[in-house]
C-alpha positions in Angstrom: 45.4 137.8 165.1 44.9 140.4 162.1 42.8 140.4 158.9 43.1 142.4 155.6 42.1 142.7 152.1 45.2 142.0 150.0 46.0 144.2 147.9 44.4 143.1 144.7 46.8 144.5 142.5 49.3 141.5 144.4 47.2 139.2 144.9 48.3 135.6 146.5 45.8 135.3 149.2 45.0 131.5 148.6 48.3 130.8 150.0 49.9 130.0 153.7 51.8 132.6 154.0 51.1 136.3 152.4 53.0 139.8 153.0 50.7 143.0 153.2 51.3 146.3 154.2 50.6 146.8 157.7 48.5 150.1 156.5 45.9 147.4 155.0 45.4 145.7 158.4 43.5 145.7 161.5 43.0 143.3 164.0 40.9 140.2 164.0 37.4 140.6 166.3 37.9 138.3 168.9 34.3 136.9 168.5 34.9 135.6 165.0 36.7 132.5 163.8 39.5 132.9 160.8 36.8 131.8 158.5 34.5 134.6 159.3 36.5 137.3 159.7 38.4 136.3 156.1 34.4 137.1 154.7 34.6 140.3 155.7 37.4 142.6 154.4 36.4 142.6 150.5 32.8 142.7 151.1 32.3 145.0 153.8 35.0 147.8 152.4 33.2 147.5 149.7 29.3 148.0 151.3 31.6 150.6 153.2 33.0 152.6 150.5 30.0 152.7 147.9 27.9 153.9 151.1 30.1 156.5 152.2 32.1 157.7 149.8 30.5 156.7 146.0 27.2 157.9 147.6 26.3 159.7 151.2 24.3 158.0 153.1 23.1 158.8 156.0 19.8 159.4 158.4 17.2 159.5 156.4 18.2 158.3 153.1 16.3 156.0 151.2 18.2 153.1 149.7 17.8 150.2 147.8 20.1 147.2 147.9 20.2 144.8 145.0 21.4 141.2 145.6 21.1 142.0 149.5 21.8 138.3 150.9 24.6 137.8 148.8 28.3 139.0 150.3 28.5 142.9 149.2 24.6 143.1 149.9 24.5 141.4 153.2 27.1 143.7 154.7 25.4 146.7 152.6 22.3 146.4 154.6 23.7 146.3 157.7 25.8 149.2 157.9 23.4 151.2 155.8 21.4 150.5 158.9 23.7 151.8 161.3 24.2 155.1 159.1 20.4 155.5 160.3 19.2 154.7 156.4 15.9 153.5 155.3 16.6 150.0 153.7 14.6 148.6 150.5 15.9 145.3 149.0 16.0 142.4 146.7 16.8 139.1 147.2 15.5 135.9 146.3 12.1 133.9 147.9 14.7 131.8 150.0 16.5 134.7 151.5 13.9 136.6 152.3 13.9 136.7 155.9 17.7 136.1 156.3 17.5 139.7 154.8 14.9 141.1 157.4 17.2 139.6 160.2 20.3 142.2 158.9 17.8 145.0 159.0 16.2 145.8 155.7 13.2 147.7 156.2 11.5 146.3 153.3 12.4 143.2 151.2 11.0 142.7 148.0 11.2 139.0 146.3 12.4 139.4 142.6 11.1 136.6 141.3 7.5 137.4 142.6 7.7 141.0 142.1 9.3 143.6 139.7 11.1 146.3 141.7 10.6 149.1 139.8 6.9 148.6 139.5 7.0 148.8 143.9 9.6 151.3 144.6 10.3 154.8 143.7 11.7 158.1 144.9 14.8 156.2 145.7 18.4 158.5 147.0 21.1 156.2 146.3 20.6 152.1 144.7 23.4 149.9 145.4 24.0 147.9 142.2 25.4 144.2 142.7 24.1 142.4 140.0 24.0 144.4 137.1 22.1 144.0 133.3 18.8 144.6 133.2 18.6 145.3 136.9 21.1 148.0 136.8 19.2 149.3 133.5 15.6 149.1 135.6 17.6 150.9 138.8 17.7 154.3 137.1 14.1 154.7 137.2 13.5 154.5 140.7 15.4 157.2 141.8 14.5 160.4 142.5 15.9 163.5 140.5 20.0 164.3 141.8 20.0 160.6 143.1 23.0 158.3 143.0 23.4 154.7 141.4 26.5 153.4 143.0 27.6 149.9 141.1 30.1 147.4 141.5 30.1 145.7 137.9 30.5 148.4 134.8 27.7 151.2 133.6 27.2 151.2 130.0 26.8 154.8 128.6 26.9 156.4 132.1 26.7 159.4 131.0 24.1 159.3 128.7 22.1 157.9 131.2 22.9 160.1 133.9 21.7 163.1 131.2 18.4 161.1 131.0 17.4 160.5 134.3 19.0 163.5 135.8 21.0 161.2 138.4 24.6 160.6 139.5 25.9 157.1 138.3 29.4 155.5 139.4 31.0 152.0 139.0 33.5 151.1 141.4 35.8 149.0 142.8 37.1 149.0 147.2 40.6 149.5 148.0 42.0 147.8 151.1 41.8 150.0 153.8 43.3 149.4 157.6 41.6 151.8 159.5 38.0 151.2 157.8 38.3 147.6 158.5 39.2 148.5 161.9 36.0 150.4 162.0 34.3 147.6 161.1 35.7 145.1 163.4 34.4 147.6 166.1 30.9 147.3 164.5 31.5 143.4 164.7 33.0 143.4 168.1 29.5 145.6 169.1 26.8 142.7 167.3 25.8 145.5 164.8 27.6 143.8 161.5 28.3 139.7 161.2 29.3 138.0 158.2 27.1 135.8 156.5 29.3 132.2 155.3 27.5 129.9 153.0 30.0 127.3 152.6 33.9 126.7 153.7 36.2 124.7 151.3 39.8 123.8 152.5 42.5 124.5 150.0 43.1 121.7 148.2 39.5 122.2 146.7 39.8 125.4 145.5 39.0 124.8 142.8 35.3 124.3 143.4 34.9 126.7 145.5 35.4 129.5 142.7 33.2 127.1 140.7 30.8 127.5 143.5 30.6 131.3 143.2 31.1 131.1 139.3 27.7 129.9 139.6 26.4 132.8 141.7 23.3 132.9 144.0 25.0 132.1 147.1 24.1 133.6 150.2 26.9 135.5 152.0 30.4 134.1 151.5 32.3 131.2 150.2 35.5 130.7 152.1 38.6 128.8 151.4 40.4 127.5 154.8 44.0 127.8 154.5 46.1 125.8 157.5 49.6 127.2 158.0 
């Protein structure tokens, strides 16, 4: 029992049957259903690789997590946790305490209160949502900080000349011995995915109509029988 991110240049995961490189594998946790451990591999390489590699977190570093209960945030927060980082985020009034339960240290409702008028002398902010958020993010970061983001930075390097800050857009690549890494974390009870909702195949449909939408909490999963 294995899982992987395919590789998205291939593609072909909603499907019975798909061939991937044994180098973008690892095996299943045992603790996890199909469903669960299918959450994982996009989101948590992700949280993974802007953590560790787009930025350097670590003990002591303050971060801030946009979008936190949603798939990429909800994985952020917990491993930033277990890099020993301090953990500010945003979620919605709903999500609130799904998001202390992960870890954050402080969660801060967007809807009741503007981030940047509550947070400062941020290290590294963990963009998910982009726009004005991502615009608002450079200002609470301390001088030689790091805005890592998953959607594009428009004039990135103007802005990083402004604020004095580092600022990357990214996107993971599949990677079998990190997601092996974070099985271990899952097999320990320091990282579980979050799955809103499970569609079988033949609805697929409206399950990508589902996340069109956005504000979901965690993942939406298509079951695929073999």
């Amino acid at each position: 029992e294995v899982f992987s991110r395919v590789d998205p240049r291939v593609g072909g995961a909603f499907a019975e049957y798909a061939a991937v490189d044994e180098s973008l594998v690892a095996a299943k946790p045992s603790g996890l259903t199909f469903e669960e451990a299918a959450s994982l591999p996009l989101v948590a390489l992700t949280a993974l690789q802007a953590l560790t590699e787009q930025a350097d977190v670590r003990a002591g570093t303050r971060l801030l997590v946009h979008g936190a209960a949603g798939g990429v945030g909800s994985a952020a927060v917990q491993i930033a946790k277990q890099l020993g980082a301090e953990v500010v985020a945003t979620a919605s009034a709903g999500s609130v305490e799904l998001v202390r339960e992960l870890g954050a240290d402080r969660v801060i409702d967007y809807r009741a209160e503007k981030f940047d008028e509550v947070v400062s002398d941020v290290d590294v902010v963990l963009d998910t949502i982009g726009g004005e958020t991502q615009e608002r993010s450079f200002g609470v970061l301390k001088t030689g900080g790091t805005l890592v983001s998953i959607v594009p930075i428009a004039d990135a390097e103007a802005k990083k000349a402004r604020w004095n800050v580092e600022a990357r857009s990214f996107f993971m690549r599949p990677h079998g011995e990190q997601l092996a890494h974070l099985a271990g974390l899952v097999e320990s009870g320091r990282l579980r995915p979050i799955v809103e909702t499970v569609f079988p195949l033949d609805e697929a449909s409206e399950a990508l109509q589902k996340v069109e939408r956005g504000g979901a909490r965690g993942k939406t999963v298509i079951a695929v029988s073999a």
